[in-house]
Structures are given as structure tokens and as C-alpha cells.
C-alpha positions as a Markdown table, in Angstrom:
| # | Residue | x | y | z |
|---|---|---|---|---|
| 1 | Unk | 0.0 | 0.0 | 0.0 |
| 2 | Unk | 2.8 | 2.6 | -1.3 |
| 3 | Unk | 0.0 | 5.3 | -2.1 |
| 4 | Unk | -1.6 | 5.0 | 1.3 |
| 5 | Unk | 2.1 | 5.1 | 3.4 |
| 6 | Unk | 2.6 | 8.5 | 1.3 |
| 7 | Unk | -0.8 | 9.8 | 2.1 |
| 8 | Unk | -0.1 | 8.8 | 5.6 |
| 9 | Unk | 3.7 | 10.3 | 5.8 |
| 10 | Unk | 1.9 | 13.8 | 4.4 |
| 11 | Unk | -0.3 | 13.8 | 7.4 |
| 12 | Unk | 2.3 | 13.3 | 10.2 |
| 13 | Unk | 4.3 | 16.3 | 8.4 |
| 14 | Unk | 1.1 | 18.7 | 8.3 |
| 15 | Unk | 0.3 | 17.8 | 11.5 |
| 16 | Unk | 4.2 | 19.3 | 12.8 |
| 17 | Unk | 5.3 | 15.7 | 13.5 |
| 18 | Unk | 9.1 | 15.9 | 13.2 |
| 19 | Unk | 10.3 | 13.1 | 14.9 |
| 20 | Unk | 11.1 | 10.2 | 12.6 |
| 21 | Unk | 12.8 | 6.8 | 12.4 |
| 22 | Unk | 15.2 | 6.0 | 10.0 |
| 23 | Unk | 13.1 | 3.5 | 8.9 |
| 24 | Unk | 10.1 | 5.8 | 7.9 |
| 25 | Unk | 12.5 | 7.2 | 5.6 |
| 26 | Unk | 13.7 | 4.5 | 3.7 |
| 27 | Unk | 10.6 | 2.9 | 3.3 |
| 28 | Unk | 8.7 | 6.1 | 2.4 |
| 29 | Unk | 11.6 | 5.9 | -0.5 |
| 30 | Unk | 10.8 | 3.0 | -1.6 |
| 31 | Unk | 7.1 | 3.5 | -1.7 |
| 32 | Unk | 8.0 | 6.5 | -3.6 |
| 33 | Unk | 9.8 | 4.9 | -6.1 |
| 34 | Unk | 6.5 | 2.1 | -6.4 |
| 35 | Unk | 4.3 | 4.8 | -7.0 |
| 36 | Unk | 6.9 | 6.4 | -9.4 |
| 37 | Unk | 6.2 | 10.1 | -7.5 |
| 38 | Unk | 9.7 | 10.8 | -7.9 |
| 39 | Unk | 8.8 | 14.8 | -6.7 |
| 40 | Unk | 7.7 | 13.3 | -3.1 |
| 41 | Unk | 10.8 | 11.5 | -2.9 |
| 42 | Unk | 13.1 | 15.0 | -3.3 |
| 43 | Unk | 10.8 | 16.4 | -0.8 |
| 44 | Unk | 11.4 | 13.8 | 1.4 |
| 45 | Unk | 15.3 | 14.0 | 0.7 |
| 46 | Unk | 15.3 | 17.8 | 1.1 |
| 47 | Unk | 13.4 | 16.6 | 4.7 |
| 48 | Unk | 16.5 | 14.2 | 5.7 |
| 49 | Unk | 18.6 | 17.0 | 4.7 |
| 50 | Unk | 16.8 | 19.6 | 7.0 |
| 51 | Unk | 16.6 | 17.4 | 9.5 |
| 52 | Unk | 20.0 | 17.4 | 10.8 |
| 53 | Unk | 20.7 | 13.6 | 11.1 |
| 54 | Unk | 22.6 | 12.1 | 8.9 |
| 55 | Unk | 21.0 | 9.7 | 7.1 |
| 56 | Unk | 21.7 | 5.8 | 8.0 |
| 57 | Unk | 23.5 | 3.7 | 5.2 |
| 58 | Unk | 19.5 | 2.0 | 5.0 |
| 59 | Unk | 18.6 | 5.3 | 3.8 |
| 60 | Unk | 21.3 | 6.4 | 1.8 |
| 61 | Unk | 20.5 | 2.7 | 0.0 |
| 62 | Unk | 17.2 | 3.6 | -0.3 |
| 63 | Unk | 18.1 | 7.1 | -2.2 |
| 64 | Unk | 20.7 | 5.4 | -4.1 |
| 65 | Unk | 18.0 | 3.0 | -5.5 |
| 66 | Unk | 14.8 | 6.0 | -6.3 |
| 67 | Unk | 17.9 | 8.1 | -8.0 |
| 68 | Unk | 19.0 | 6.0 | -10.2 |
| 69 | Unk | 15.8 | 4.0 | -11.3 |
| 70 | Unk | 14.6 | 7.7 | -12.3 |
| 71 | Unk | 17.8 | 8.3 | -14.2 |
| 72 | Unk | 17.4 | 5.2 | -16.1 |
| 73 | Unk | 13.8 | 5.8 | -16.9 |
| 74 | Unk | 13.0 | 9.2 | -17.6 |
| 75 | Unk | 17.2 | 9.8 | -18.6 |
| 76 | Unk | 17.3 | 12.1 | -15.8 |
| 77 | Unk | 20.8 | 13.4 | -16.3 |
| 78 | Unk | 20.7 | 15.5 | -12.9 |
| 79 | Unk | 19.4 | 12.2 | -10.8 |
| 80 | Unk | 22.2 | 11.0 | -12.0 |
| 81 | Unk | 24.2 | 13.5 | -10.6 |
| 82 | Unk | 22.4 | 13.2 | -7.6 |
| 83 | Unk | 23.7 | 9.3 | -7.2 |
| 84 | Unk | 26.8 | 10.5 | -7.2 |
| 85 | Unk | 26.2 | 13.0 | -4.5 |
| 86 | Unk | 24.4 | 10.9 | -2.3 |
| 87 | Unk | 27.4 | 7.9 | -2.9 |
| 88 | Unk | 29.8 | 10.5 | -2.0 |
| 89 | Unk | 28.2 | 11.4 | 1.0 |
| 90 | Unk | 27.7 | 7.9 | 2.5 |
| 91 | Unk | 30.1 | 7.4 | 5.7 |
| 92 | Unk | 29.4 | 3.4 | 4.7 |
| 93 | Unk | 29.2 | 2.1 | 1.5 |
| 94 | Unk | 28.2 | -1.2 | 1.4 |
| 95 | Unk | 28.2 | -3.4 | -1.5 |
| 96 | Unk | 24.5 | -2.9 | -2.3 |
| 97 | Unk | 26.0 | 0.4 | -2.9 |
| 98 | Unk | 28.4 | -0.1 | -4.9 |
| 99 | Unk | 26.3 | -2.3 | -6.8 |
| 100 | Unk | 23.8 | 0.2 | -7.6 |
| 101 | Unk | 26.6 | 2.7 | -8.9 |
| 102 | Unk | 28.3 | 0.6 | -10.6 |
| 103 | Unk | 24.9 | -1.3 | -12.5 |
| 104 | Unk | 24.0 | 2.6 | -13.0 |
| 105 | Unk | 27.6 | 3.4 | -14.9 |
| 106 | Unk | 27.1 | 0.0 | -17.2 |
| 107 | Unk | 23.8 | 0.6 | -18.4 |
| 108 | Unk | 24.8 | 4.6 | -19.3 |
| 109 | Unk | 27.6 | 3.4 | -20.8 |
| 110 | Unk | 29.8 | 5.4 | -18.3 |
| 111 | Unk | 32.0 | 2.3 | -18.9 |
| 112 | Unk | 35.4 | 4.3 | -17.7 |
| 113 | Unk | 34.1 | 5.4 | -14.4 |
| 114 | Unk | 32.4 | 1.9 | -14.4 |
| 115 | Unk | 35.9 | 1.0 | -14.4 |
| 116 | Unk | 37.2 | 3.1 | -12.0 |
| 117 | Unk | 34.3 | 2.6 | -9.7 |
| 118 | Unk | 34.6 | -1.2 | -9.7 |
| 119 | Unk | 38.5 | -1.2 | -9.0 |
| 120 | Unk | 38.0 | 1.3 | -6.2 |
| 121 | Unk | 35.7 | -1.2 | -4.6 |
| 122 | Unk | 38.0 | -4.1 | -5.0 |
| 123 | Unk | 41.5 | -1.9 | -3.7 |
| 124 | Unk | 38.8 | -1.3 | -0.2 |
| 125 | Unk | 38.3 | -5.0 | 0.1 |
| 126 | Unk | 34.8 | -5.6 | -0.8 |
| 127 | Unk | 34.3 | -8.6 | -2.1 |
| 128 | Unk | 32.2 | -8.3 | -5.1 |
| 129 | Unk | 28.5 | -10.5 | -5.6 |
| 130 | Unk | 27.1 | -12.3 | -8.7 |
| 131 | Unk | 25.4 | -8.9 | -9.7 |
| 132 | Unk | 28.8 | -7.2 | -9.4 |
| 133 | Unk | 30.3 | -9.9 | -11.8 |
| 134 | Unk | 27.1 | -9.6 | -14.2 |
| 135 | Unk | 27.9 | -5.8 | -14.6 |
| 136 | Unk | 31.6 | -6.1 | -15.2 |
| 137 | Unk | 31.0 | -8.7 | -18.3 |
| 138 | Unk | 28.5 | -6.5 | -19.4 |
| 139 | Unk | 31.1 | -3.4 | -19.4 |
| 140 | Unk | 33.1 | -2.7 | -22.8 |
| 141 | Unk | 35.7 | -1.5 | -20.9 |
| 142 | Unk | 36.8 | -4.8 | -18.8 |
| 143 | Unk | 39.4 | -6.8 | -19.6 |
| 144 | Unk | 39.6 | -10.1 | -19.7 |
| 145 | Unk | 42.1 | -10.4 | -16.7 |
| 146 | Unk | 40.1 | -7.7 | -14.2 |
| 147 | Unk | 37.2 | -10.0 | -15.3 |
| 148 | Unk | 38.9 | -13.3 | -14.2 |
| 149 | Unk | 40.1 | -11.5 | -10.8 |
| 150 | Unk | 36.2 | -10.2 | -10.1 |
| 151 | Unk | 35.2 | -14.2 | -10.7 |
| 152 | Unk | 38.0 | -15.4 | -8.3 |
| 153 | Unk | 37.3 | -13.0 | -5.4 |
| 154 | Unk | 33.3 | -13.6 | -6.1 |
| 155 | Unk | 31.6 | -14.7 | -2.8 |
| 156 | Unk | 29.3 | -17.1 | -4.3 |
| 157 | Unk | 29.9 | -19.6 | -6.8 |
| 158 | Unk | 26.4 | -20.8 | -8.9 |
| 159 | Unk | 25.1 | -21.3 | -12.4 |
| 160 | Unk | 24.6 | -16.9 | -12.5 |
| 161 | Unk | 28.5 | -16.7 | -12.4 |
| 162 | Unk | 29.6 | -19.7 | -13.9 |
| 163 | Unk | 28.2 | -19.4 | -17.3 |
| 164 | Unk | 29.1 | -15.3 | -18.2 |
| 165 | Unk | 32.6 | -16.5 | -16.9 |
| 166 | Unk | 32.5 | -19.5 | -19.3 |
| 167 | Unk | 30.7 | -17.1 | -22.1 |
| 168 | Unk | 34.1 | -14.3 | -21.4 |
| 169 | Unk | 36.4 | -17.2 | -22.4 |
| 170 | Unk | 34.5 | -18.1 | -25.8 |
| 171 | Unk | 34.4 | -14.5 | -26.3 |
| 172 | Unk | 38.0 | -13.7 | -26.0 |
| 173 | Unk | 39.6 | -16.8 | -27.6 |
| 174 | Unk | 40.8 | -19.0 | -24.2 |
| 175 | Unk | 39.0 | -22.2 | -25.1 |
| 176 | Unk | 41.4 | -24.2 | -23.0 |
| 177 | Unk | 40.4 | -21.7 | -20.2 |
| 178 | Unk | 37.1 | -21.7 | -20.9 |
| 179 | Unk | 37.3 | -25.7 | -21.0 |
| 180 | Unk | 39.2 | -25.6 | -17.8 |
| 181 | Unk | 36.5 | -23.8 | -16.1 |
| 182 | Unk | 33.7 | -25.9 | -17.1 |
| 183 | Unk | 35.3 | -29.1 | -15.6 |
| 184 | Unk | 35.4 | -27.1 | -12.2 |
| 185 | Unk | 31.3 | -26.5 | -12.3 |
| 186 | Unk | 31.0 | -29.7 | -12.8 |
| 187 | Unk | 33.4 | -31.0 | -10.3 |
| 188 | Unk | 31.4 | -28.6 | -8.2 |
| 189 | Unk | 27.8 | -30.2 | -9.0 |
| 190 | Unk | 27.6 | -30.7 | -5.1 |
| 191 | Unk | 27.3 | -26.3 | -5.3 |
| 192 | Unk | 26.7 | -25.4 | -8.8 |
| 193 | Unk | 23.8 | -26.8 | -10.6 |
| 194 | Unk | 25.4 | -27.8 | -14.2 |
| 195 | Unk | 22.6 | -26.5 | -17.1 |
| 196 | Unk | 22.4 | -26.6 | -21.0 |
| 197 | Unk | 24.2 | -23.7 | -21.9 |
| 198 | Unk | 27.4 | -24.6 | -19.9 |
| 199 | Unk | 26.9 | -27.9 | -22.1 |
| 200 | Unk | 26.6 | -26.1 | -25.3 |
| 201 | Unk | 29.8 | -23.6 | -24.6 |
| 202 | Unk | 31.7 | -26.4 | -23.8 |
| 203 | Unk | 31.1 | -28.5 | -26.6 |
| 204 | Unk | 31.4 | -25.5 | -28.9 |
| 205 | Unk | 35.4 | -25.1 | -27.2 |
| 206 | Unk | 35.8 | -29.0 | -28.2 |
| 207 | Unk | 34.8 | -28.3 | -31.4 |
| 208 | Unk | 37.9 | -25.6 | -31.7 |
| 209 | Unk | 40.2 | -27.8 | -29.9 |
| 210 | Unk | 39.4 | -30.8 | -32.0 |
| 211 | Unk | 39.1 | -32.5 | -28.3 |
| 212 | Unk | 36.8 | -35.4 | -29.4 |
| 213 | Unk | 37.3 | -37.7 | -26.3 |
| 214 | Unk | 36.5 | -34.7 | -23.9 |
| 215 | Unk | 33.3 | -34.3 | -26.6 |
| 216 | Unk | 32.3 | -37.4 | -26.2 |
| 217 | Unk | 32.1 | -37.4 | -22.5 |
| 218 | Unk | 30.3 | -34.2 | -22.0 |
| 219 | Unk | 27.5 | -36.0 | -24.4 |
| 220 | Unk | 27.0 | -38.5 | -21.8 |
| 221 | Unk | 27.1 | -36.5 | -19.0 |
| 222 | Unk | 24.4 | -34.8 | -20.8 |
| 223 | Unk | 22.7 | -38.0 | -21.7 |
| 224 | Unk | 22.7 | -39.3 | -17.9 |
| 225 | Unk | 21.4 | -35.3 | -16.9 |
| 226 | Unk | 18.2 | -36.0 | -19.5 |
| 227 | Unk | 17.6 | -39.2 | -17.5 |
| 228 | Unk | 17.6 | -37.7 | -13.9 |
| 229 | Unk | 15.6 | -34.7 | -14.9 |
């Protein structure tokens, strides 16, 4: 009920009501961004702002988030700004953070500061997530090698990160490598759910390496996964 928390948030703030969790604000945010009334969510910002406290890294999130879905939408070029602003400003960045900077920077094609952004977070010790690793093989700019180092230092290991990490092999011409990391999803079957398209890379890379033996076996494996699904 978005529309009716606004309605409600309105009320306490005609009323004089001026104390507030930290809470309220984030989730008056969010309900903000449901209801796509972007303009109550800079009142409420200009409201943190006035109130003296600095807001907690839940709201900060929270701002992060209504920012840069309205800079993506509408191509908002001064939300934009405002991501930055509000990034800058956080005492704590946590990777949510992060992620929503850097997912922002990928999908404007800000690949550079994408760049810059994602190294930054990696030299501060944040270990990156699968939607960290997504952007980075989405961004022109990443090479191959600062690609492979995001996969290493990735927290979790599952089919979302296997297979782009597979796909960046193909792409840039390491079949062996791209061979070599297949055979360690499946060694990890206990973890990683093994699917068809990690199949279908891996026998396309066979196919280059004229590895028929190594063919042959994934075709059984893939035989015996028909039969236990």
C-alpha cells in the first residue's frame, strides 16, 4: 500500500510531527519509487537533509536505489548526478552500494568510471556479488584479466556466475580456459547446478580444440542429466 504510506507520511508532516525513524524514511523511499512520485521522494530528501541527522546507510541505499531508477527511466541526467552526491556522502558504503553505482555506470555506458568505480571497490576490500560480476562482463571496458580476478574473489559460486565467466572465455579466444572452467562446475555439482548452456559452450570449445574424447564425455554427461531430470 505505497499510495496510502505517502498519504499517511503527508499527514504526520502537516500535523508538525518531526520526529522520525530512520526507517520511515527508507521505506517512504521505496514506496516513492512504487508509486513512481519521484517529486515526493526530493521532498522527502530535502526533509532528511533539513533534519540534521545524517541519514543511515539504509537510507542512503534507499536514495541510491529512487535516483538511479529515475535516471534510467526518464534519462534524468541530474538524478544521475544526484547518485553521485548521495554515494559520496555515505560514511558506509556497502556493496549494495556499490552495486547500484556501478549497475547505473554500465547501463549509461559510463564504462570508464564503471571502471574506476569497480576497481576502487576491490582496492577497499569488498568482495564483489554475482550482480557485481554480471555488470563487469557487461562493461566494454573490462578486460579479460580484471574480469577473471572479479570471478575469483566472487563470494558465491552458482550457475549466474559460472556461465558469463564461461561465455568471457569463448568471447575472447581462451578455449582451454574456458574448457578448464567448465570441468570445475562440474566438479562442483555438489554447489553449482550444471545446465544446457554450460553444455553447449563447452562443446562448442571441443569443437575448436578438435578434443573429441572430452566431446564425447560431455555427451554422456548430458545423456545421464536428461535421464535424472
Amino acid at each position: 500500500m505505497p499510495h496510502e504510506a505517502i498519504i499517511f507520511y503527508s499527514r504526520l508532516k502537516h500535523v508538525g510531527s518531526s520526529v522520525y525513524h530512520q526507517y520511515t524514511y527508507s521505506s517512504i523511499i521505496k514506496a516513492c519509487v512504487e508509486t513512481k512520485w519521484i517529486f515526493v521522494g526530493n521532498v522527502v530528501h530535502c526533509h532528511i537533509l533539513h533534519s540534521g541527522i545524517h541519514p543511515s546507510r539504509m537510507v542512503s541505499n534507499s536514495l541510491l536505489n529512487m535516483y538511479s531508477a529515475t535516471c534510467l527511466t526518464l534519462d534524468n541526467g541530474s538524478d544521475c548526478d544526484l547518485v553521485d552526491r548521495v554515494f559520496r556522502s555515505m560514511r558506509k558504503r556497502n556493496i549494495i552500494a556499490w552495486n547500484t553505482v556501478f549497475s547505473l555506470y554500465v547501463k549509461r555506458k559510463r564504462f570508464s568510471e564503471a571502471v574506476r568505480c569497480f576497481v576502487m571497490m576491490m582496492r577497499l576490500g569488498i568482495k564483489p556479488t554475482v550482480v557485481s560480476f554480471t555488470n563487469c562482463c557487461h562493461c566494454d571496458l573490462c578486460c579479460i584479466d580484471l574480469v577473471t580476478r572479479i570471478f575469483e574473489s566472487t563470494y558465491e559460486t552458482n550457475t549466474e556466475i559460472w556461465n558469463p565467466m564461461i561465455s568471457q572465455y569463448i568471447q575472447n579466444n581462451f578455449p582451454f580456459k574456458a574448457v578448464d572452467l567448465f570441468l570445475e562446475a562440474i566438479e562442483a555439482e555438489d554447489v553449482v547446478t550444471t545446465n544446457d548452456l554450460k553444455f553447449v559452450s563447452a562443446l562448442m570449445e571441443t569443437s575448436q580444440l578438435q578434443y573429441l574424447e572430452f566431446a564425447q564425455q560431455l555427451h554422456a554427461c548430458l545423456i545421464n542429466k536428461c535421464r535424472d531430470s
